[in-house]
N, C-alpha and C positions, 0 to 999 in steps of 0.2 A: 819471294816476290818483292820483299823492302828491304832495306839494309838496316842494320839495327839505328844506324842515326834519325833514319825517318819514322819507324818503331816507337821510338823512344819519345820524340815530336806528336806521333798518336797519342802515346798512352796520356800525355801532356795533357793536350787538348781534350782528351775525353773526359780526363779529371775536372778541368776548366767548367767545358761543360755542364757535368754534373752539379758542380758546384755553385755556379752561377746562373744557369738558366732551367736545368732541371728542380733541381732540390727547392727553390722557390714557388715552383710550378707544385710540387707534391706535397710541400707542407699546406699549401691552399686548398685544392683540389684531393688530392691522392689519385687512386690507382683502381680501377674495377676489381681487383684481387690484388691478395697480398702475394699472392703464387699463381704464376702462369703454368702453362702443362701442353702437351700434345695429349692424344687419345692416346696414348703408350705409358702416360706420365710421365713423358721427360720434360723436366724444367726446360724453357727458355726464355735466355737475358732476354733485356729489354733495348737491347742492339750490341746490333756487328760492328766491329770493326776490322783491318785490317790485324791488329796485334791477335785477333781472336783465329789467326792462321799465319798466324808467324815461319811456322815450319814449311809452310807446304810451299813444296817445290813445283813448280807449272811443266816441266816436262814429263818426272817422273808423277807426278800423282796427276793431274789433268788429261797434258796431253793434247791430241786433236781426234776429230771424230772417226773410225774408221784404225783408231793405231792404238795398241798399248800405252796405258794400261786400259784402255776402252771405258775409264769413265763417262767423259762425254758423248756416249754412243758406237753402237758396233759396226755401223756405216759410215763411211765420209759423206755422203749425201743428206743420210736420216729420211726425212720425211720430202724433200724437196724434191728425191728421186722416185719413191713412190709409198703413198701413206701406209700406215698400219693395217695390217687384214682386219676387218669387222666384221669378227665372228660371236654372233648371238647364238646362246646355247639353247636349242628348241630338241622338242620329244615330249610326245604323254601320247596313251594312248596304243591303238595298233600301228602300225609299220604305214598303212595308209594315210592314217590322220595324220602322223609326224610328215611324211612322205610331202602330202599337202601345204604344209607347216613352211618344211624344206621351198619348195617352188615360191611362195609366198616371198618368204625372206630373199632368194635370190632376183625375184621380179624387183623387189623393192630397193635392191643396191647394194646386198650381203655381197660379198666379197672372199667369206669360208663359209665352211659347213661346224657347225660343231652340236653331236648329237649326247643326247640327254638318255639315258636308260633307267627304267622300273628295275624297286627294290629286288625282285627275282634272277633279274638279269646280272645286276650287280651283286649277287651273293653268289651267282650260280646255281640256280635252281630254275626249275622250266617251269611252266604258266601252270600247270596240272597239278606240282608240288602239292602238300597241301599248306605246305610253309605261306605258301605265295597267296594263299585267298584272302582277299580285300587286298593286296597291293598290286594286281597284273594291270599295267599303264595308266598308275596314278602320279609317279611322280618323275616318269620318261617312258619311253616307249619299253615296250613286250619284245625282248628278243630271244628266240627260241633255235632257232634253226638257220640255215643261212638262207632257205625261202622267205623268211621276213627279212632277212638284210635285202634280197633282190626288190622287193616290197617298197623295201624303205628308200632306194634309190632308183625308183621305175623312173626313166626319165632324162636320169643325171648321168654322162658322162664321166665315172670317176678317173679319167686320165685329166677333165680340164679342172677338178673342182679340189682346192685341198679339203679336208676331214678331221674334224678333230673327235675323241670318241673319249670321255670322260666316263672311265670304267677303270677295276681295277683289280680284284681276285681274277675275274675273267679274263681280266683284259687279253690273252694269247689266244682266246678263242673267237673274240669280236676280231680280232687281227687276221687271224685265221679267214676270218666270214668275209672281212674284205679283200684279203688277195685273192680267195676263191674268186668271188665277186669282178674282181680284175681282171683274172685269168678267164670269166666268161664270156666280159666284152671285148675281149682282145686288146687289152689295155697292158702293154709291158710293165712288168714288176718294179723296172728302172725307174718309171716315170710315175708310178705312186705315189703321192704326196697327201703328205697330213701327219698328224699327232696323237699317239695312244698315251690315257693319261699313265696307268700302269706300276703308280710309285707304289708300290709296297710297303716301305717303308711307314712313310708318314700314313698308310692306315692304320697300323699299329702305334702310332705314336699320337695320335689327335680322329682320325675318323671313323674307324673300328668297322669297316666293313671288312672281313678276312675269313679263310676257308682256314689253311692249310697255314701252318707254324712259319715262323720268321725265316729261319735259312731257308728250307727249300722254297719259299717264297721269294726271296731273294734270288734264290737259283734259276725259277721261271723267269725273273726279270733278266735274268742276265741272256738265258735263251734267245727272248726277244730281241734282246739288243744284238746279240751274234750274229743272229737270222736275218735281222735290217740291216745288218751293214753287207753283208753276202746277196740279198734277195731286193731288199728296197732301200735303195740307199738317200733317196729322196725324204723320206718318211722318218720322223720321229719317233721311236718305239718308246720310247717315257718323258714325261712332261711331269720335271720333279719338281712335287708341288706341296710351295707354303700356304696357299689360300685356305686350305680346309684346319691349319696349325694355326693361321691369324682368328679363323671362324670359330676355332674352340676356347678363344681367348688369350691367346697370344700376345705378347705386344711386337711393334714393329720389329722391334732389336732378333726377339727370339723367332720371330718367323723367319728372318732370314738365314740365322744363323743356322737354327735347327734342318731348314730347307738346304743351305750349302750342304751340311753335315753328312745327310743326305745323299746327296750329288757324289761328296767324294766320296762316300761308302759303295754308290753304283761303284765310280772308276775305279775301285781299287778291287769288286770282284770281277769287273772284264779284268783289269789286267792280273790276276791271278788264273780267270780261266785263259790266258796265254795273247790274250788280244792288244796289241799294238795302241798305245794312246792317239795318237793321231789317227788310227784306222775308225774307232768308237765315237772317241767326243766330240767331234762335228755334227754327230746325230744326239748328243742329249739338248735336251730343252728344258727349260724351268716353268712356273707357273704362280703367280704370286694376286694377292691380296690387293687392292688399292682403298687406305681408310681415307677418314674424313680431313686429318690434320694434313694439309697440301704440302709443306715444304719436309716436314717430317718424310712421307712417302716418297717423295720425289728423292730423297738424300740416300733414302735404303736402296730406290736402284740403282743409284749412283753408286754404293758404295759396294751392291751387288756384284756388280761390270768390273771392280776393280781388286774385290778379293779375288772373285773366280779367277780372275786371268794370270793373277801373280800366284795362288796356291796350285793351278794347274801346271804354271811353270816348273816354281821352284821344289815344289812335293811330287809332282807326275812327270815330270819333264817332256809335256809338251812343245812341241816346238811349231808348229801349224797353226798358221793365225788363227783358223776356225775354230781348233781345239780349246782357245783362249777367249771367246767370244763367247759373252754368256748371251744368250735368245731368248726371252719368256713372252708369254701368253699373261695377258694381265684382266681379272675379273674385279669390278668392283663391287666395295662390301654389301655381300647378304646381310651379313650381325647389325650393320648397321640400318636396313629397312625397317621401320615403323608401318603397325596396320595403323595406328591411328595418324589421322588427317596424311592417306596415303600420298597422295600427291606433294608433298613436300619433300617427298624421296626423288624426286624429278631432279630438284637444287641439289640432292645430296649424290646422287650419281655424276650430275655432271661436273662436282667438284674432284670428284674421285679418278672420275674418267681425263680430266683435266690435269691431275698428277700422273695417271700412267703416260699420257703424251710428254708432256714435260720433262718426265725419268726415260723416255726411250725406248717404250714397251714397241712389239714386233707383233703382236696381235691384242684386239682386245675384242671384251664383252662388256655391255652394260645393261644393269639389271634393269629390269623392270620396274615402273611404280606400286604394281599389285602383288609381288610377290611377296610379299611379309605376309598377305592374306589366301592367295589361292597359286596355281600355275598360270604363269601370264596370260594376257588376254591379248588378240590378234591389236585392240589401238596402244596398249601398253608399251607391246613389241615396237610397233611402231615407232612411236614417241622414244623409244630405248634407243634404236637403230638412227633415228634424223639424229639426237643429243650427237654421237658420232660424228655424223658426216657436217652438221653445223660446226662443231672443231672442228673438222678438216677443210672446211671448205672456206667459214666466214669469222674464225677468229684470231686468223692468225699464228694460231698455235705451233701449226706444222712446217710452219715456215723458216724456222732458225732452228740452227742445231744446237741442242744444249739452252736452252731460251735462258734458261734461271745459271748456268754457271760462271761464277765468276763472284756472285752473291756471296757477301762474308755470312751471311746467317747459312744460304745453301751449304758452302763449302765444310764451316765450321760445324754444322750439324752430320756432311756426307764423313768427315773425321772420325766425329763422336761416335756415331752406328758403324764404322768400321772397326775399330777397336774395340769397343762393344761386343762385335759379334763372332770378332776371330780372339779374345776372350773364352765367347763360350765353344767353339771349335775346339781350341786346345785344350779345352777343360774333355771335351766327348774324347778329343785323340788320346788323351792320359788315361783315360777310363779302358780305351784298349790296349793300354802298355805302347802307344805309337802308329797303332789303326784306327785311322777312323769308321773303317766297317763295322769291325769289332765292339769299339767304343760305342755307334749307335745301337747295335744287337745286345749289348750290357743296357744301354740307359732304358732301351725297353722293357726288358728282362726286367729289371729292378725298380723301373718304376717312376726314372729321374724324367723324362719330357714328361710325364700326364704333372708330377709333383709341379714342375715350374711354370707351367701354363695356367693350372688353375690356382694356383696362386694369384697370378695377374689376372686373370679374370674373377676371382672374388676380389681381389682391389680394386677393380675396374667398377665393377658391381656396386660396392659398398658407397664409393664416388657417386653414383646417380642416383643410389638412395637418396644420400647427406645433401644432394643437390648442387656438390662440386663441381660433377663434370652435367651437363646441360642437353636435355634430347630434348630439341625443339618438338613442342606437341606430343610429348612424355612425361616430364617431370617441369617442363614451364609452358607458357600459351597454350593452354589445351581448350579444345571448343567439344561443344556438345556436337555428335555428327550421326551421317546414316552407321548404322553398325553391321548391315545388310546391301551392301555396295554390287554392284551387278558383276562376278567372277564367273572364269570359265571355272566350268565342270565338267568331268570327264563319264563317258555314256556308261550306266551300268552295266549295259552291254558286251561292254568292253568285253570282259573277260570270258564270255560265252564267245565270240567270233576270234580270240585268240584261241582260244582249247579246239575248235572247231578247223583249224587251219592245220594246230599240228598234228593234231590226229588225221588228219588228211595225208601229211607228211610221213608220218610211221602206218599208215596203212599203202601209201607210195614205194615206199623204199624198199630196196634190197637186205633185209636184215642178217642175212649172213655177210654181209659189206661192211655193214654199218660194225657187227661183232668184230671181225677181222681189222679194220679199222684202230677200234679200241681196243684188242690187244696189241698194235702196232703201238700205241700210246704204252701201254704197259712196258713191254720192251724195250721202248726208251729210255723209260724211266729206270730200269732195271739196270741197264748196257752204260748208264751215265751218262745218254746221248744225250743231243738237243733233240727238245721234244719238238718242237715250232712243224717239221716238217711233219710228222704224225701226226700231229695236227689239223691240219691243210687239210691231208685225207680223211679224216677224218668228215670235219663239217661236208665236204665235197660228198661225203658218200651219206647227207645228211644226217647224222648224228647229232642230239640235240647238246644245248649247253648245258644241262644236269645232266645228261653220260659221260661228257668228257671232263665235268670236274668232278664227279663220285671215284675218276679212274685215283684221279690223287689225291682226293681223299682215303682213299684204301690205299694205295701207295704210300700216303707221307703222313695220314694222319690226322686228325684236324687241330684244329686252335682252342678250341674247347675242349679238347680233352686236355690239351694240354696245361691250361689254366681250371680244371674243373668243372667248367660251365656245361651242364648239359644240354 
C-alpha cells in the first residue's frame, strides 16, 4: 500500500517523534503500565503505523466486501442490506414456559429463535432418568419426546421463523423432532431454516458434554450434514463452535484456530464419505466467542473470514463462493459476567456485542446482566435484546461496511492472529501426518487442546489475582451490595408436570412402533447407513431421546468406558 520511499519517510518520522515529543512526555509522566495486553495477553504497541503492515497487499489480503478473500465481510451490502439476526438464547423449564419465553421475545423485535435445552436433554437421557433428578428445566428446557417439541413451538409457524438449537450428543435427534415437527405443519423440508449446534468435536476438546467415543461421534455428524444437504438445504446442520473453547479459557488466537481446526476436520470426513465440497460447505456455520478486548476481537473475525476462504481453496478446492464464506453466530462472553455489582455487565456486553458488529457477525446473542447469577430474568432479556437494536438502529454501527478496516492497529493485529493461528492448524495437520481430522482425533486422544487452554487460563487467572489484568467490581471498585437480588427461579414443579407428560406419551403410543422403530436405528447403524432417516421414524412414532441414544450407546459404546469413568 506504500512504496518503500514513503516506508522509509514513516519509520523517519516515528523515530522523530519518539524522540522529541514522546520520550519528554514519559520521562515526566510515564505510562499507567509498563506492559499493555489484550484479555488474551497479547502485547500492544503504543501505535500503528503504516510500516506496522508494510506487506499487506489491499487486493489480496483486504479486498471488498462480498469478494475474496472476505476479510471485510461476506456480503457486499453487510448491514446496510439487512442487519444481523438477534437471536437471544432462551429455554428453562417445560416446553410451555420456554414456548411463552419464545412469543415474548418475538413480540419484542427477536428476529430468530434460538433454544436453550436442560442437562438431560443435552446428555441424552429423558426427564425419568434417574441421572436427570434436580436438573429437568433448570438450566433450558425438558426435551423428551417430539410432543414437547410441538409444545414448544405451539404457535409459531416454523417455515417463517429461523431456529437455532444449541445441543450436541443429541443434536440428530432435536433435528429429528424438528423436521418431524415440519413435516406436521406442512412446512417443506426445502424451506427449513436454522442451525443445530452439533460440533462434536469441540465437546471433547473444552465442553465435555459427550455420549459415545470421538469417531463414531464424528460419524453422526457427518450423517447430519449428508441429510441437510439432501433434505434441508436451508438449514445449518452444525454451528462449529469456539465460544464454549474461549469459555474454558482459551485465548482469542486459540479459539479460533482450535475452532477452524475443527471445521476442517468436519470437511475432510464429508469429503471422505464421498460428498462434493461445494455440495456441503455452504451449509457449515461457525460460532464464536466475543471478549471484552474490542479491536483484538474484531481482528479474529477478520482474520477468521480470511483463513477459512483461502484454506478451503487452496487444501479443499473449493471453488463456489459460498463454500468460501465463512457465516457465524456470534455470543458474547459468559466468562466474562460478574454476580458482583451485576449490572455493570450491561457496559461489558455491549462492548462485546459492539466488536461482533464491527467483525461482521451474521447473527448474534447478548447475554444477559443476571446471568453470572441465576437464568435470565424477563427485564434482563429485555435490556439484552434493546443493547442490539440500539446498535442497529441509533449508533451507527451498521452502517459502513468494515467500519474499523483500514486501521493500522486493526489490520496489524488481523496479521498477527492470522499467523498465529494457521501456526497452530499446521502444528494439528502434522499431528495427523497431513489431516486435519486425524490431527484433532490425536490432540484429543492425547490430551494436547485440554493442555493448551488451561494453560492460558491459569495465566489468565493468575493476572487477576496479582491484580494485572482488572474486573471492574472484582479485583478493583468493589462496593458493599444486596447479595440476594431478585432472580428468576425455575417452579419445583417443574419436573412433576414434565414426567407426567411423558408418561402420557408412552402410555399414548404404539409400542410395537416405537420397537420397530429402534431396530430400524440399529440397522443402520449396523448396514453403515445414514442414520438421520431412522431417525425421523423414529421420534415420529414417539420414541423418547433416552431410547434413541441408549440404541448407540449399545451400538458404539460410550466415552466413559472408554476413558474409564464410570
Amino acid at each position: 500500500m506504500y512504496d518503500d520511499e514513503e516506508l522509509s519517510e514513516i519509520r523517519n518520522a516515528h523515530a522523530e517523534w519518539e524522540a522529541e515529543t514522546l520520550d519528554p512526555v514519559l520521562d515526566r509522566f510515564g505510562e499507567r503500565s509498563e506492559r499493555f495486553a489484550t484479555v488474551s495477553n497479547r502485547e500492544v504497541d503504543r501505535l500503528y503505523t503504516p510500516a506496522d503492515i508494510a506487506d499487506l497487499d489491499y487486493e489480496d489480503d483486504l479486498g471488498f466486501p462480498g469478494e475474496e478473500p472476505y476479510t471485510r465481510g461476506v456480503y457486499p451490502t453487510m448491514y446496510r442490506g439487512r442487519t444481523w439476526t438477534m437471536r437471544q438464547f432462551a429455554g428453562f423449564g417445560t416446553a410451555e414456559e420456554t414456548n411463552e419465553r419464545f412469543h415474548y421475545l418475538i413480540d419484542e423485535g427477536q428476529t430468530g429463535l434460538s433454544t436453550a435445552f436442560d442437562m438431560p436433554s443435552l446428555m441424552g437421557l429423558d426427564s425419568d432418568d434417574p441421572m436427570s433428578i434436580g436438573e429437568v428445566g433448570k438450566e433450558g428446557v425438558a426435551v423428551d419426546t417430539l410432543r414437547d417439541m410441538e409444545v414448544l413451538f405451539d404457535g409459531i409457524d416454523v417455515g417463517e421463523v429461523s431456529t437455532s438449537f444449541t445441543i450436541n450428543p443429541s443434536a440428530p435427534v432435536i433435528y429429528a423432532m424438528y423436521i418431524a415437527l415440519a413435516d406436521q405443519q406442512g412446512v417443506p423440508r426445502e424451506e427449513v431454516r436454522g442451525t443445530l449446534q452439533n460440533d462434536m468435536l469441540k465437546e471433547f476438546i473444552a465442553q465435555k458434554e459427550w455420549v459415545v467415543p470421538p469417531e463414531p461421534s464424528l460419524d453422526l455428524v457427518t450423517d447430519t450434514i449428508e441429510f441437510a444437504v439432501e433434505e434441508t438445504p436451508k438449514f445449518n446442520p452444525i454451528s462449529i463452535s469456539g465460544y464454549h473453547i474461549r469459555e474454558a479459557g482459551s485465548t482469542a488466537t486459540q479459539e479460533l484456530a482450535f475452532t477452524l481446526a475443527d471445521g476442517f476436520a468436519y470437511v475432510e470426513a464429508c469429503l471422505d464419505r464421498g460428498l462434493a465440497v461445494d455440495e456441503f460447505a455452504p451449509q457449515l456455520s461457525f460460532f464464536f466467542n466475543s471478549h471484552n478486548s474490542i479491536l483484538e476481537e474484531v481482528a479474529k473475525f477478520r482474520a477468521a473470514r480470511r483463513i477459512y476462504a483461502t484454506v478451503m481453496d487452496e487444501w479443499y478446492g473449493a471453488e463456489a463462493d459460498a463454500s468460501k464464506r465463512l457465516k457465524f453466530h456470534t455470543q458474547t462472553a459468559g466468562q466474562s459476567l460478574t454476580a458482583q455489582q451485576p449490572l455493570n455487565n450491561v457496559v461489558r456486553v455491549t462492548i462485546q456485542a459492539l466488536a461482533g458488529v464491527f467483525g461482521g457477525t451474521q447473527s448474534l446473542h447478548t447475554n444477559s446482566f443476571d446471568e453470572a447469577l441465576a437464568l435470565p430474568s424477563e427485564q434482563a432479556v429485555r435490556v439484552a435484546l434493546r443493547t442490539q437494536q440500539i446498535i442497529a438502529e441509533e449508533s451507527g454501527a451498521a452502517d459502513i461496511a468494515d467500519p474499523l478496516g483500514g486501521s493500522f492497529a486493526v489490520e496489524a493485529l488481523t496479521d498477527e492472529i492470522e499467523a498465529d493461528a494457521m501456526a497452530y492448524i499446521e502444528e494439528i495437520r502434522e499431528m495427523g501426518d497431513g489431516s486435519v481430522r486425524d490431527g484433532v482425533l490425536h490432540g484429543i486422544e492425547q490430551g494436547y487442546f485440554h493442555r493448551e487452554i488451561q494453560e492460558s487460563a491459569y495465566e489468565y487467572q493468575e493476572r487477576v489475582d496479582a491484580g494485572e489484568e482488572t474486573v471492574v467490581g472484582v479485583n478493583a471498585y468493589e462496593v458493599a451490595e444486596d447479595t440476594e437480588p431478585d432472580l428468576l427461579h425455575i417452579d419445583e414443579t417443574t419436573r412433576d408436570r414434565q414426567l407426567e407428560r411423558l408418561d402420557a406419551v408412552k402410555t399414548d403410543r404404539d409400542d410395537e412402533a416405537v420397537a420397530a422403530a429402534l431396530d430400524g436405528i440399529r440397522e443402520a447403524v449396523a448396514a453403515d447407513e445414514n442414520v438421520m432417516p431412522a431417525i425421523v421414524d423414529a421420534v415420529k412414532a414417539y420414541a423418547t431421546m433416552g431410547e434413541i441414544m441408549e440404541v448407540f450407546e449399545t451400538e458404539y459404546g460410550t466415552y466413559r468406558e472408554r476413558i474409564g469413568v464410570a
